[in-house]
DSSP file (Angstrom, degrees, kcal/mol; ACC not computed):
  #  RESIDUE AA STRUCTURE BP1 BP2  ACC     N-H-->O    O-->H-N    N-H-->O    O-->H-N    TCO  KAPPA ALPHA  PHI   PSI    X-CA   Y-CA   Z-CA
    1    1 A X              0   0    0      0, 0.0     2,-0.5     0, 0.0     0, 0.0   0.000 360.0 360.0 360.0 140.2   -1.0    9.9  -16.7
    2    2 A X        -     0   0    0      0, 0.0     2,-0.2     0, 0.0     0, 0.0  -0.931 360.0-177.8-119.5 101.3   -3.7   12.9  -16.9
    3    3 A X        -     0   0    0     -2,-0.5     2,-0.2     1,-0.0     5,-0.0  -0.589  26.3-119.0-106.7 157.2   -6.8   12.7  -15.7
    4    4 A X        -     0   0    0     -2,-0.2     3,-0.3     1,-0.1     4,-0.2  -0.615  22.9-131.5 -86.6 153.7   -9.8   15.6  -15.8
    5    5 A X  S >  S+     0   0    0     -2,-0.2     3,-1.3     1,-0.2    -1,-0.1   0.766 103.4  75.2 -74.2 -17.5  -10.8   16.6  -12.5
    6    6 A X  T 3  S+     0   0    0      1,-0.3    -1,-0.2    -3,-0.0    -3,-0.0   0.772  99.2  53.3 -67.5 -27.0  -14.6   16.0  -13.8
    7    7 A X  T 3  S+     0   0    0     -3,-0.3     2,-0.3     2,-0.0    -1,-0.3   0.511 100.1  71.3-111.1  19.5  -13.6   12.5  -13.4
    8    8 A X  S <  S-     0   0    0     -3,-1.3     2,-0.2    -4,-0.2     9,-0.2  -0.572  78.1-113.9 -83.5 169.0  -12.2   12.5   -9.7
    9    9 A X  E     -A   16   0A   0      7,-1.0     7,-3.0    -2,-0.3     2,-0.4  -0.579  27.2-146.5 -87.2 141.7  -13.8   12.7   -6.2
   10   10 A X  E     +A   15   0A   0     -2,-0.2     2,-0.4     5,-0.2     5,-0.2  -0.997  19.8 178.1-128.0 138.1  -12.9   15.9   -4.4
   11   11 A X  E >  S-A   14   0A   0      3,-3.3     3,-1.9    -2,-0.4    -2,-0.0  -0.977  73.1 -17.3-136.3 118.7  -12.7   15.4   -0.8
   12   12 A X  T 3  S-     0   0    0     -2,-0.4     3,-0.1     1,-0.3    -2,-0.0   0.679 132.1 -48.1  55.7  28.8  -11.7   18.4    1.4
   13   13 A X  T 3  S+     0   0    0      1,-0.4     2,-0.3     0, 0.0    -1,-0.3   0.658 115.7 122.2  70.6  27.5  -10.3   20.2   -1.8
   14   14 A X  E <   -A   11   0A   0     -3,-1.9    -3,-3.3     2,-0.0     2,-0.4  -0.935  58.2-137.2-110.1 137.0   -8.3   16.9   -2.9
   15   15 A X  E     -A   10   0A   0     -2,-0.3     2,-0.6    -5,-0.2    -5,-0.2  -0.840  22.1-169.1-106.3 125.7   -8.9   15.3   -6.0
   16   16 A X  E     -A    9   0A   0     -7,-3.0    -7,-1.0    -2,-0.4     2,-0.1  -0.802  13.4-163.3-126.5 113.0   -9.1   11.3   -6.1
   17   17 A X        -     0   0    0     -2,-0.6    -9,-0.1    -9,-0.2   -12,-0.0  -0.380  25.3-129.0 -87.8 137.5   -9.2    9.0   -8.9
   18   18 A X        -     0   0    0     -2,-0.1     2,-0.4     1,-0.1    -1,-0.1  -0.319  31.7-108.8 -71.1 176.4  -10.6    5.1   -7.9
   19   19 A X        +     0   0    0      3,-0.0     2,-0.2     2,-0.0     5,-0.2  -0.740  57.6 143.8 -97.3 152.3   -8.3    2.5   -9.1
   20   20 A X  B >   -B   23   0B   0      3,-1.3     3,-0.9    -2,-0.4     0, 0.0  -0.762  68.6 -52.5-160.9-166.3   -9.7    0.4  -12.0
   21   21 A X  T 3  S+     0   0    0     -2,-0.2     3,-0.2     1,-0.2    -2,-0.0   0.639 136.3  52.1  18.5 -50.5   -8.0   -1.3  -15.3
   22   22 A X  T 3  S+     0   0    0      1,-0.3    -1,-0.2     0, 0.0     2,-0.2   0.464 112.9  40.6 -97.4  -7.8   -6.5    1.9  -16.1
   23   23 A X  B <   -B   20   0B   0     -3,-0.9    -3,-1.3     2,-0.0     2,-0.4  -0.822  65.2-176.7-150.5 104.4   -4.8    2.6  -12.8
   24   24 A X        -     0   0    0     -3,-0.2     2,-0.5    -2,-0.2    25,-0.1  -0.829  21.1-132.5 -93.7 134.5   -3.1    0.2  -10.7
   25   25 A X        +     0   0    0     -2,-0.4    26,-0.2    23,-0.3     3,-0.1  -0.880  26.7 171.9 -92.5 141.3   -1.5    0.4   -7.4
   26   26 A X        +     0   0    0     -2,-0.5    27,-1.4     1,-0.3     2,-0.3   0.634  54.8   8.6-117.8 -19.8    1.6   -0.9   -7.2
   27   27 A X  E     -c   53   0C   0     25,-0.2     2,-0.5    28,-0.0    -1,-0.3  -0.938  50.1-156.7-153.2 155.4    3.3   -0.3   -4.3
   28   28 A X  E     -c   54   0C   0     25,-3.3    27,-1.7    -2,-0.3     2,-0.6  -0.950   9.5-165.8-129.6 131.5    2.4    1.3   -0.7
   29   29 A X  E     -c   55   0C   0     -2,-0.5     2,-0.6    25,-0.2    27,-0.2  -0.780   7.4-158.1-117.1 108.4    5.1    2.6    1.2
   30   30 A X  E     -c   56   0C   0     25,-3.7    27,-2.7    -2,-0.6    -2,-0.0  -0.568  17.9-130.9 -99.0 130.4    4.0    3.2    4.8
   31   31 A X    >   -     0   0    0     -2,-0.6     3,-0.8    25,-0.1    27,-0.1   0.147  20.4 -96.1 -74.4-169.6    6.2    5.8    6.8
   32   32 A X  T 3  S+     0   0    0      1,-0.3    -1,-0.1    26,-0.1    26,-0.1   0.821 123.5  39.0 -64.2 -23.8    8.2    6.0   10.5
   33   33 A X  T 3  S+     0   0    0     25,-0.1    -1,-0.3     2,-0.0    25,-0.1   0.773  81.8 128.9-102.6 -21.7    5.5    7.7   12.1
   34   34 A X    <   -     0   0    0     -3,-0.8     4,-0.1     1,-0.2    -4,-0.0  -0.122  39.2-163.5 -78.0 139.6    2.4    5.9   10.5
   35   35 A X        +     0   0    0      2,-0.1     2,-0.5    -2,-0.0    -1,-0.2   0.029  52.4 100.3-101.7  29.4   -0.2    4.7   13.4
   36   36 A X  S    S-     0   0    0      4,-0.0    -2,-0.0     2,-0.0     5,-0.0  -0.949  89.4 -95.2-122.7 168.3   -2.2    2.5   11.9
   37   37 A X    >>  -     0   0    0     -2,-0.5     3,-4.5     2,-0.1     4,-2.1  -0.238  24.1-138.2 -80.1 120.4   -1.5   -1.1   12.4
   38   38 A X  H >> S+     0   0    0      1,-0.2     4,-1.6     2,-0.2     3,-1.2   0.861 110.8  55.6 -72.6 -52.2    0.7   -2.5    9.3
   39   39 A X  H 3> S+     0   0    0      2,-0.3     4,-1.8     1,-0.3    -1,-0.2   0.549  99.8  56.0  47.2 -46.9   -1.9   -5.8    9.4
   40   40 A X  H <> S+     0   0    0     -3,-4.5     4,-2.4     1,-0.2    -1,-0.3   0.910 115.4  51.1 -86.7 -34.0   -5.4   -3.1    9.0
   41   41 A X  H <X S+     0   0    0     -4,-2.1     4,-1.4    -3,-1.2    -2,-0.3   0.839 106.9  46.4 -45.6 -45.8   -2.7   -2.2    5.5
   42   42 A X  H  < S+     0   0    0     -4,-1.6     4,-0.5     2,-0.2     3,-0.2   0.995 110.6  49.6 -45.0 -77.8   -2.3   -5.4    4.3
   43   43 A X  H >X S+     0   0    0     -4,-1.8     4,-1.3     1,-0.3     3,-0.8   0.763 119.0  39.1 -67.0 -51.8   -6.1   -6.3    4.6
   44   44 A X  H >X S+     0   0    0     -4,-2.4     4,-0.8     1,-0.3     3,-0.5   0.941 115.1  53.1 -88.1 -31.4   -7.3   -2.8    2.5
   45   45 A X  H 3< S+     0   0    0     -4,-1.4     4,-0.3     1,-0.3    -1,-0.3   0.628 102.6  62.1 -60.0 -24.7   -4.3   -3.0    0.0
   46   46 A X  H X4 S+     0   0    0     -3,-0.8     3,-0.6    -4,-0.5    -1,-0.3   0.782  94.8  56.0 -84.9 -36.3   -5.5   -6.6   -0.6
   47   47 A X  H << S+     0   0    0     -4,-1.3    -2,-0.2    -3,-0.5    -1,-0.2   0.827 111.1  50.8 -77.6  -5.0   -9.3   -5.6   -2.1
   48   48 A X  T 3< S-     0   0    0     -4,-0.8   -23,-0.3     1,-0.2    -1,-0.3   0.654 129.0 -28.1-121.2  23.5   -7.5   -3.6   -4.7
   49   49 A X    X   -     0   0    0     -3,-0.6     3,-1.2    -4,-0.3    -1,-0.2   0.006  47.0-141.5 170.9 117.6   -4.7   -5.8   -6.4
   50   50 A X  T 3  S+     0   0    0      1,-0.3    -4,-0.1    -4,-0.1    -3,-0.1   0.315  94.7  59.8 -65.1   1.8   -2.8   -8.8   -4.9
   51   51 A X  T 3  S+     0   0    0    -26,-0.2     2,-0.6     2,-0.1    -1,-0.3  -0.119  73.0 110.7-121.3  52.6    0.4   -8.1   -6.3
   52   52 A X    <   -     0   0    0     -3,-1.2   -25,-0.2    -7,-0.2   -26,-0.1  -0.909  64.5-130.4-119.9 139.1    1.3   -4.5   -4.9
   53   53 A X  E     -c   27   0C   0    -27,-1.4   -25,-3.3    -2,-0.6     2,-0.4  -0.165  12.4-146.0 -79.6 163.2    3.9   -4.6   -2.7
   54   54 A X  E     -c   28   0C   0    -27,-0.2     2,-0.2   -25,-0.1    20,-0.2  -0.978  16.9-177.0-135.6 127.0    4.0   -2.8    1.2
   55   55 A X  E     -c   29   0C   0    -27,-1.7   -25,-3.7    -2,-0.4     2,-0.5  -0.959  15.1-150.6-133.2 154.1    7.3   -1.6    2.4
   56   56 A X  E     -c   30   0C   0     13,-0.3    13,-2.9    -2,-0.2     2,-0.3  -0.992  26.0-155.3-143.0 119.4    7.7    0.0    6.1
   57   57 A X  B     -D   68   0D   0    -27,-2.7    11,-0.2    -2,-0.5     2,-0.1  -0.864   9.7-158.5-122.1 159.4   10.4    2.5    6.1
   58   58 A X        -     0   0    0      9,-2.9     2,-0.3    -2,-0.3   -26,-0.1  -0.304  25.2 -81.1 -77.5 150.3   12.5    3.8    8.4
   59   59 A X        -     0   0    0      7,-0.2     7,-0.2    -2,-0.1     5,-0.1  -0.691  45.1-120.7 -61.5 134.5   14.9    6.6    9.7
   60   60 A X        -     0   0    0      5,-1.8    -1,-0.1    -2,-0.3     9,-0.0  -0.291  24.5-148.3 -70.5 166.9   18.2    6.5    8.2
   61   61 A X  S    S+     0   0    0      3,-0.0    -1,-0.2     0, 0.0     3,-0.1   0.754  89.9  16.1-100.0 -25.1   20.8    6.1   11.5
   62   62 A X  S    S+     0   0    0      1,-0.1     2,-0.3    -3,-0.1    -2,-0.1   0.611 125.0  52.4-125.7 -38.5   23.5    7.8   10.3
   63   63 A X  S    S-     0   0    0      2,-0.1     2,-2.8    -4,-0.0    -1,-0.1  -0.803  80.9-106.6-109.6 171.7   22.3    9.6    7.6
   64   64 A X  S    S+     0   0    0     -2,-0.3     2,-0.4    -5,-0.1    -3,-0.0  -0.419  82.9  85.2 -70.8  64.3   19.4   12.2    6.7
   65   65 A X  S    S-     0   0    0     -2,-2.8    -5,-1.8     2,-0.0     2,-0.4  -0.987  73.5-105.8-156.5 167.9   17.2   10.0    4.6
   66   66 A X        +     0   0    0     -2,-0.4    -7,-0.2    -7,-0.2     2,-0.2  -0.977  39.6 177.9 -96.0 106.6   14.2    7.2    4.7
   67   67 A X        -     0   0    0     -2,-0.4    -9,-2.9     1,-0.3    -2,-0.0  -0.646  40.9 -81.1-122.5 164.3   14.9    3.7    4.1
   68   68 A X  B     -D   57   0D   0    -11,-0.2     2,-0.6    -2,-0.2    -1,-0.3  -0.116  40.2-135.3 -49.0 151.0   13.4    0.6    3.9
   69   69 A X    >   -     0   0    0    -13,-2.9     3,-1.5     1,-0.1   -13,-0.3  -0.915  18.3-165.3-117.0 115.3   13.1   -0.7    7.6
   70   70 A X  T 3  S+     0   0    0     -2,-0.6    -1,-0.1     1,-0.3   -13,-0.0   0.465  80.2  78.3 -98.2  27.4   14.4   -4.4    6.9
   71   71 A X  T 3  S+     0   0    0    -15,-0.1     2,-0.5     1,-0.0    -1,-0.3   0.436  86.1  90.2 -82.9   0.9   13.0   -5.7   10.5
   72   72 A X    <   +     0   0    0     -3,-1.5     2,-0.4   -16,-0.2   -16,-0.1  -0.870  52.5 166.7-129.2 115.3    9.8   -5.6    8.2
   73   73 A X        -     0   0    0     -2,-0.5     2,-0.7   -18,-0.1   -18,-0.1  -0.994  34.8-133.7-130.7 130.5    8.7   -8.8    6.1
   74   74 A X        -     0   0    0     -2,-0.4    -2,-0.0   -20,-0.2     3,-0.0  -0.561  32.4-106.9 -94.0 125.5    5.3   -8.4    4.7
   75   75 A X        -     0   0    0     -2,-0.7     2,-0.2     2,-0.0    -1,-0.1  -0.171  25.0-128.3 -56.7 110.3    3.2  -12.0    5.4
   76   76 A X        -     0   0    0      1,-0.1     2,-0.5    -3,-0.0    -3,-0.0  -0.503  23.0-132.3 -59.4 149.6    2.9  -13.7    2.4
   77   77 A X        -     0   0    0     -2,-0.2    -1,-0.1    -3,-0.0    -2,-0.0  -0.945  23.4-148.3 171.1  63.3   -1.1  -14.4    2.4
   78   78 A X        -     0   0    0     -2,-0.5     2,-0.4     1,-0.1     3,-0.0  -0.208  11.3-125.5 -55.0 163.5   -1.7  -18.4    1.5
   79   79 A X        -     0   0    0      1,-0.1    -1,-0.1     0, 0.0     0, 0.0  -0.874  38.5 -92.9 -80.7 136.7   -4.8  -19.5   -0.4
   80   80 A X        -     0   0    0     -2,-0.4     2,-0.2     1,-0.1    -1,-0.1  -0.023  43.3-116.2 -64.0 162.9   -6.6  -22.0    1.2
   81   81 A X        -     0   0    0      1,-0.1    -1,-0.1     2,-0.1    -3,-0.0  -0.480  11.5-157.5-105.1 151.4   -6.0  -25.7    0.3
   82   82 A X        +     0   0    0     -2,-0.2     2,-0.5     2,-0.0    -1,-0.1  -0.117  54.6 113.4-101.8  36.3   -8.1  -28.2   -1.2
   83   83 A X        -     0   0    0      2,-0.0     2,-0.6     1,-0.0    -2,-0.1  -0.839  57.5-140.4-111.8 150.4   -6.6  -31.3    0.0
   84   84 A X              0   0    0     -2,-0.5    -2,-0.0     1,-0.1    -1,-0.0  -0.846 360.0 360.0-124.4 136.9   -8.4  -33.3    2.1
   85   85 A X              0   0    0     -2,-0.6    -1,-0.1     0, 0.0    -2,-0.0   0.312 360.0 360.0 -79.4 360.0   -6.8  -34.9    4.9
């Protein structure tokens, strides 16, 4: 996909398209090192499309690589119930 820059945002000499119809996120992969709190991820990944998936990777142990970290299960997110009890 190719976008004109006339239709991005520039922030700090980055260009940033919103997500819309025409752009979907589909998956967020949040690295070893990232400090914010995988929970404050969830919550903003949720106002833009309920099915893109969050993986929290890892250092490889043995090898030179970044893998899925599989201590990491992202909380499934119920809808609230209509039954009344």
């Amino acid at each position: 996909m190719f976008m004109s820059l006339d239709e991005g945002t520039k922030e700090g000499g980055l260009f940033f398209y919103p997500f819309d119809s025409s752009l979907l996120l589909k998956e967020v992969i949040v690295g070893p090192h990232c400090a914010i709190p995988l929970d404050r991820i969830e919550n903003l990944v949720a106002k833009t499309n309920g099915s893109t998936s969050i993986t929290k990777a890892r250092l490889g142990f043995t090898r030179f690589e970044v893998v899925p970290d599989q201590r990491y299960e992202r909380k499934k997110k119920q809808a609230p119930s209509n039954k009344q009890v």
